[in-house]
N, C-alpha and C positions, 0 to 999 in steps of 0.2 A: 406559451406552449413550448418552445425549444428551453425556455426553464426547467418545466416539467421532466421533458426530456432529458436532458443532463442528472435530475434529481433521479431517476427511474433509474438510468444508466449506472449511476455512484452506488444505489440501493444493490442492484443488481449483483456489479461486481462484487460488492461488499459480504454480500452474501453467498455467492460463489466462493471465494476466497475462505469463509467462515463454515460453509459445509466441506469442503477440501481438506480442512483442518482436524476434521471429525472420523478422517478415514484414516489417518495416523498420525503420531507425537512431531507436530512440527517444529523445523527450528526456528531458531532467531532470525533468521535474516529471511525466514520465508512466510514470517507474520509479517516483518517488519518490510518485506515487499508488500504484500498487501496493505497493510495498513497505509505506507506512502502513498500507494499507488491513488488509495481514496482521497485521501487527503489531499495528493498532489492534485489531483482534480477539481474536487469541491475550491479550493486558494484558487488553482488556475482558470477557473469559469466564473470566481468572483472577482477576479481582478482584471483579465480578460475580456472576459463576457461571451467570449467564443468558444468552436469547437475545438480548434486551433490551440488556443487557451486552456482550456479541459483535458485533451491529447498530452499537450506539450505537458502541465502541470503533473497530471497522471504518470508520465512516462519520467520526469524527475523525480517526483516523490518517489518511485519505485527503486532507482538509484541510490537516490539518499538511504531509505528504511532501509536497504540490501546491505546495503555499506556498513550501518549502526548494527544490523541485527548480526551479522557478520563479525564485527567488533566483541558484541554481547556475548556470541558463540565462545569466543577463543578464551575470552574470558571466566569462561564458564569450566571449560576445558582448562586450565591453569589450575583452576581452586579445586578443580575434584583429584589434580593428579597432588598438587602441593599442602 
C-alpha cells in the first residue's frame, strides 16, 4: 500500500511539474528540477524504502537537475550570443 502511495505521489508530481510547463517556455534548470525531483524520488524509495528516503531522494535530485539545467541555460546563452 505505502508503494502505491509513493508511486501515486511521483505520478502526481510529475504531472504537476508537466502541466506547469504548458503555461510557458520553461527553462533548463526548471525541467531539470522537475525532472530530478522525480527521479530523485523514485532512486530514494528504491533504495531506501522510506518516506524519509523518497523526501530526501526528491529534494536532491531537485538540486542536482537545478544545477545541470542551469549549466544547460548559460550554455545556451553563450551559443546564441557567439
Amino acid at each position: 500500500m505505502l508503494k502505491t502511495r509513493h508511486i501515486c505521489l511521483a505520478t502526481t508530481l510529475a504531472a504537476a511539474f508537466a502541466l506547469g510547463g504548458c503555461a510557458s517556455n520553461p527553462s533548463n534548470a526548471q525541467i531539470g528540477t522537475g525532472v530530478g525531483a522525480v527521479a530523485g524520488g523514485v532512486v530514494g524509495n528504491a533504495v531506501f524504502g522510506s518516506t524519509l528516503g523518497t523526501v530526501g531522494g526528491a529534494a536532491a535530485g531537485a538540486l542536482l537537475g537545478n544545477e545541470v539545467g542551469k549549466e544547460s541555460d548559460r550554455r545556451d546563452r553563450y551559443d546564441r550570443r557567439h
